[in-house]
N, C-alpha and C positions, 0 to 999 in steps of 0.2 A: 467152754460151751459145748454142750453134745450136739450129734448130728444124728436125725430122723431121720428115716426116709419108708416110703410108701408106695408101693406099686399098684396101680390100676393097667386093668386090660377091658376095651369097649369094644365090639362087633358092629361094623355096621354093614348096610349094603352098597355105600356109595365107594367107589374107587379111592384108594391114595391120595392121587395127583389130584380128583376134586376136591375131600375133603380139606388137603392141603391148602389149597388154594384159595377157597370158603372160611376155613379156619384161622389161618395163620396170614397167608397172602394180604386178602381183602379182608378178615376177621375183624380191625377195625373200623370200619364203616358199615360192613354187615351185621356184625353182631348186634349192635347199640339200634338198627329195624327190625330185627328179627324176634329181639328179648329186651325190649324197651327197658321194660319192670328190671331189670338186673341192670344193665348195662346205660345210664345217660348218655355218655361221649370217651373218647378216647381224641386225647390230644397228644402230638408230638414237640416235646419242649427240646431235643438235641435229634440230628438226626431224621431220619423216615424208617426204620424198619430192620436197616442191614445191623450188620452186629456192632454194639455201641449205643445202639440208640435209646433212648431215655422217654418214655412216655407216660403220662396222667390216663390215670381209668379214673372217672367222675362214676360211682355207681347210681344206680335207679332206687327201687326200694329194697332197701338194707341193711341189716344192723351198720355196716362199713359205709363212710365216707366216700373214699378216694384212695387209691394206691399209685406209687409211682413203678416203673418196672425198667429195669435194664437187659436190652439184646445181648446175652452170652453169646448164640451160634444160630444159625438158620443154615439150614443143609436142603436147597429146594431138590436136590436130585435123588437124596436117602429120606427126605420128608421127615424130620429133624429140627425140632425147635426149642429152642434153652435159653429162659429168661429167668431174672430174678426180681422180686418182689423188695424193694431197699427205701420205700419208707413210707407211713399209709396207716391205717386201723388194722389191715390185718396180721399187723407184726405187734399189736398188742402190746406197745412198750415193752415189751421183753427178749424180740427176738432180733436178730440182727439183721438175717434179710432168709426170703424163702423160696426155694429154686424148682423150677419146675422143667421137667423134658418132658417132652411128649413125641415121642414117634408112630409114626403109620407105617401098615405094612399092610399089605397085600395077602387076604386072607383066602385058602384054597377055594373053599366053593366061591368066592367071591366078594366083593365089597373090600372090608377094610376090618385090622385088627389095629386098636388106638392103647397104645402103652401111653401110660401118663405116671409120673412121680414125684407125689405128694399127695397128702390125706388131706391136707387142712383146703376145705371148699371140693370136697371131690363131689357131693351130691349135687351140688350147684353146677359145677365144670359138665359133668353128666348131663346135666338138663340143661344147658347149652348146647352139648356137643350133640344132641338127639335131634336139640331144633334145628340147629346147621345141616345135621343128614334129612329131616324133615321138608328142607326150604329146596335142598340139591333134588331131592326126590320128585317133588311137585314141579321143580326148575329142572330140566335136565339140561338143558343146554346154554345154562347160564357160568358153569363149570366146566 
């Protein structure tokens, strides 16, 4: 079986620590009010979050069902987060599982530079990750 893989880099204005936090942190329960339309619920079937843990994404409207994802790594101090995608529509019966990192860093004039790795749903993860800096922006001190 080969191995893809795919680089994204996003700009934003909000900080690291909040997008972290918005994204990843709380990203379950905020995402699914933020972007109803994509996102229904996000359940945890093993676990809450730390690495290990096993959770159901129920999407909104989608070509995709449901995917289940496995916590690789969460690094809240390098804002670092590594999940896999292990079983669900978007592995298409064909793929075995599909791995994502994402890191934030701290971007010179400011805000935040969002490395993410993987193609498959990048347009989608983007119009997520815009609403999340949208909701921080209008909220500042919600993060």
């Amino acid at each position: 079986m080969g191995v893809f893989t795919y680089k994204s880099v996003v700009i934003t204005a909000s900080l690291p620590a909040k997008m972290f936090k918005a994204c990843i942190i709380n990203g379950d329960t905020l995402i699914p009010k933020i972007v109803p339309q994509a996102f229904k619920s996000v359940e945890y079937i093993e676990g809450n979050g730390e690495a290990g843990s096993i959770k159901k994404v129920t999407f909104g409207k989608s070509q995709f069902k449901y995917m289940k994802q496995k916590v690789e790594a969460i690094d809240n101090e390098n804002f670092v987060y590594i999940y896999n995608v292990v079983e669900g529509d978007a592995l298409m019966n064909k793929l075995e599982k599909i791995t994502y990192e994402t890191k934030l860093k701290a971007f010179p004039d400011g805000g935040s530079l969002k490395e993410e790795g993987i193609k498959a749903g990048k347009d989608k993860a983007l119009g997520i990750f815009k609403a999340i800096e949208a909701y921080i922006l209008e909220n500042p001190n919600a993060y």
